[in-house]
C-alpha positions as CSV (number, residue, x, y, z in Angstrom):
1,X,-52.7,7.4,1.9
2,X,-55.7,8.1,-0.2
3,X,-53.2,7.6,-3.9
4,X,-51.9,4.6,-2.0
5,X,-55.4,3.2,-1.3
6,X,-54.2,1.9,2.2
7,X,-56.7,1.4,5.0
8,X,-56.6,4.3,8.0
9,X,-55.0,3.1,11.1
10,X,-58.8,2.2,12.7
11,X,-59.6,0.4,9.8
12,X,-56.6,-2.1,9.7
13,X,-57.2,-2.1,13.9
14,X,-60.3,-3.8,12.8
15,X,-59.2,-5.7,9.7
16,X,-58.4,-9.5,9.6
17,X,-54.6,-10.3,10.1
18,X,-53.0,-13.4,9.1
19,X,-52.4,-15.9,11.7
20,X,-49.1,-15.6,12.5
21,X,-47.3,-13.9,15.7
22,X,-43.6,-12.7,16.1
23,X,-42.0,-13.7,19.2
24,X,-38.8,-11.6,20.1
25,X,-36.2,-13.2,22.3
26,X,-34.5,-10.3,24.1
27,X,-34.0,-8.3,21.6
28,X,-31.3,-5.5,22.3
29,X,-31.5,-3.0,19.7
30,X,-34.8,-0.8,19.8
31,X,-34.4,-0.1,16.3
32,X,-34.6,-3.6,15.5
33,X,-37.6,-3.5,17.5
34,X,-39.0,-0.9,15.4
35,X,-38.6,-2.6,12.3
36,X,-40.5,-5.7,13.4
37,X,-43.1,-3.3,14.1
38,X,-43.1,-2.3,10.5
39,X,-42.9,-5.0,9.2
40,X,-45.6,-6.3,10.6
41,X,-47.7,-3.9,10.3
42,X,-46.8,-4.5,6.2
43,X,-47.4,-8.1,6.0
44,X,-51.0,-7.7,8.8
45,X,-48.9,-9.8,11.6
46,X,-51.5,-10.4,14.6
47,X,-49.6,-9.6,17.1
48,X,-45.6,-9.1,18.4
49,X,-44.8,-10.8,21.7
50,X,-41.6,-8.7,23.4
51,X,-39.5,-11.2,25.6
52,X,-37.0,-10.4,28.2
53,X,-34.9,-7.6,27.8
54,X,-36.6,-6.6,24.4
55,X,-38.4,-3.1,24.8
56,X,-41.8,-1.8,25.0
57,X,-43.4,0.7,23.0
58,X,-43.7,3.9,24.0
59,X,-40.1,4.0,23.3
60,X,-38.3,7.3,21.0
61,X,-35.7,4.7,19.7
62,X,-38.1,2.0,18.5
63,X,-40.5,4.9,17.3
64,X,-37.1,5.7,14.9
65,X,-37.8,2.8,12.6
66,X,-41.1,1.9,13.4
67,X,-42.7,5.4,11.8
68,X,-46.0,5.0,14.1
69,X,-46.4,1.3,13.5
70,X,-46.4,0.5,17.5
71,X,-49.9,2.2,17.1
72,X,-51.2,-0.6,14.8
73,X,-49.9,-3.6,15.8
74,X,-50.8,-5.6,18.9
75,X,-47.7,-6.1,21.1
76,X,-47.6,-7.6,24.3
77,X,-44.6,-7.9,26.8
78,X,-43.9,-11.1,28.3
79,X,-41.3,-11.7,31.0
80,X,-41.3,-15.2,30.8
81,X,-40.6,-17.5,27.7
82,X,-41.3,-20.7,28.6
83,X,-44.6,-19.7,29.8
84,X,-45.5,-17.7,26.3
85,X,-44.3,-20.6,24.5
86,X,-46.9,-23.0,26.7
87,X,-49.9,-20.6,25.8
88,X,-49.0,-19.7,22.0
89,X,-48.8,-24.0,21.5
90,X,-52.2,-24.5,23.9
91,X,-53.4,-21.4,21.3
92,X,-52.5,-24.3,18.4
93,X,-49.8,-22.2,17.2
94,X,-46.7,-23.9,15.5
95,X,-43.4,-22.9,17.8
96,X,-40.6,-22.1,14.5
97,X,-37.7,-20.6,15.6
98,X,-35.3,-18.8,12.7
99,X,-31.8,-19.8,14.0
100,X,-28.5,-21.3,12.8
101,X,-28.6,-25.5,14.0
102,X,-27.4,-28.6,12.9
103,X,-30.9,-30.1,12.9
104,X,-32.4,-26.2,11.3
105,X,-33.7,-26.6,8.0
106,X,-32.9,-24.4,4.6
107,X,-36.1,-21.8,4.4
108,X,-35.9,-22.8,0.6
109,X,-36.5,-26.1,1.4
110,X,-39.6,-24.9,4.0
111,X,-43.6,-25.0,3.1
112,X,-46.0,-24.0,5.4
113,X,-49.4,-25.9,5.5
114,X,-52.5,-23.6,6.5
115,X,-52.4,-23.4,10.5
116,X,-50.9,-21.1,13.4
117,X,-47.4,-19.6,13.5
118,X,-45.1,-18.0,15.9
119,X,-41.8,-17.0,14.5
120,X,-39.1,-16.5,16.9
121,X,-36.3,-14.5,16.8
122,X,-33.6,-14.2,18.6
123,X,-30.6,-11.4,20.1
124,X,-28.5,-10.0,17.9
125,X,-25.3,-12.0,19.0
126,X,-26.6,-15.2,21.3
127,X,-29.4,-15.9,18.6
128,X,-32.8,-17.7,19.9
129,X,-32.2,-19.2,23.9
130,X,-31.7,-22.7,24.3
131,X,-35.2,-23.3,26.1
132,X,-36.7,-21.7,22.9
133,X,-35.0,-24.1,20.8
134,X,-36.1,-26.8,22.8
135,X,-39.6,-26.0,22.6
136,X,-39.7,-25.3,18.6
137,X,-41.4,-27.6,16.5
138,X,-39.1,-26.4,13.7
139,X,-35.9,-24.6,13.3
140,X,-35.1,-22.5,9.9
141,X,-32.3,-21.1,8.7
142,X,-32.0,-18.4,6.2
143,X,-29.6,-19.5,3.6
144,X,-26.7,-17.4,3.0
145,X,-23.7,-17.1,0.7
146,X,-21.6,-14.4,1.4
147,X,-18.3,-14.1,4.2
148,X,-20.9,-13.0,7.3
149,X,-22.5,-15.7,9.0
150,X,-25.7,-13.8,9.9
151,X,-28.5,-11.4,8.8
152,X,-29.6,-8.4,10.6
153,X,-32.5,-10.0,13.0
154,X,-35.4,-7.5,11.4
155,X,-34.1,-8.2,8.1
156,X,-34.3,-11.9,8.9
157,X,-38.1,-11.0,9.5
158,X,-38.7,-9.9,6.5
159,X,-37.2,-12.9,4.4
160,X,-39.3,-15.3,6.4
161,X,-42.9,-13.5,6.6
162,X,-42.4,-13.1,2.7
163,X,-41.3,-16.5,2.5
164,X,-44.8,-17.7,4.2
165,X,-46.4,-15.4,2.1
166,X,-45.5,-16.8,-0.7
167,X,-45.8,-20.3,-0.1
168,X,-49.1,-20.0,1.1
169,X,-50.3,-17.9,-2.4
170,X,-52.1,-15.3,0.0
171,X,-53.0,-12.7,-2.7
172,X,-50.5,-9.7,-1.8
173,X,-51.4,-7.0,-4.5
174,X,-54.7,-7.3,-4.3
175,X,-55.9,-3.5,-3.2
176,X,-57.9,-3.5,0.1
177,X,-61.3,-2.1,-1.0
């Protein structure tokens, strides 16, 4: 870790994160689940809310991808969305859900003014619930060219925390000290 001057798992415990949450809507595949862990532990995400069906750390399968990242992100299981959804918007957080909708709008056409995020994503094959929908201040979709009409739902992740990243010219190679 040293020649890769990253900070030890207390140290980014205490470190600043940026302010944005993931919110996963019953998510099936643990090793999905592990690879939002990851990633968020890449990008300093504040905190992964697990909805429904979506499982919990300690979990072997979601250890498989997530390489002892369920140790340094904050996670929280929540059994019911509507009332997550009602405390991350009381909490000033902006509701965007990354879903596939005639009113969703291309990520490339998407800027992010400085505020509160919660990205939701949704299962695998019924994408992000109705109720979350209805409650999203924003819809995005992740343009895509090919014959498949979908990404893999951590890859999704990835695309869209990078996205904000870069539209909000947050200073990503800067080594932590």
């Amino acid at each position: 870790m040293e020649g890769l001057n990253r900070s030890d798992l207390e140290t980014f415990r205490r470190e600043e994160k940026i302010p944005v949450v993931l919110v996963l809507d019953n998510i099936r595949s643990l090793q999905n689940v592990g690879s939002f862990f990851r990633t968020a532990d890449a990008f300093k995400i504040e905190k992964i809310y697990l909805v429904g069906i979506t499982g919990s750390p300690p979990n072997k399968e979601i250890e498989k991808t997530a390489l002892g990242a369920t140790n340094s992100v904050a996670f929280e299981h929540i059994h019911s969305e509507v009332e997550l959804i009602e405390k991350l918007q009381s909490e000033g957080f902006s509701i965007i859900s990354i879903e596939q909708t005639n009113q969703s709008v291309m990520l490339n056409e998407v800027t992010f003014e400085k505020g509160k995020y919660a990205f939701v994503f949704g299962n695998e094959v019924f994408g992000v619930s109705q109720k979350l929908l209805d409650t999203s201040d924003r819809v995005i979709e992740i343009p895509q060219f090919g014959t498949k009409h979908s990404l893999n739902v951590s890859v999704s992740a990835g695309i869209i925390i990078w996205h904000y990243y870069s539209k909000n010219s947050l200073n990503l190679f800067s080594k932590p000290s």
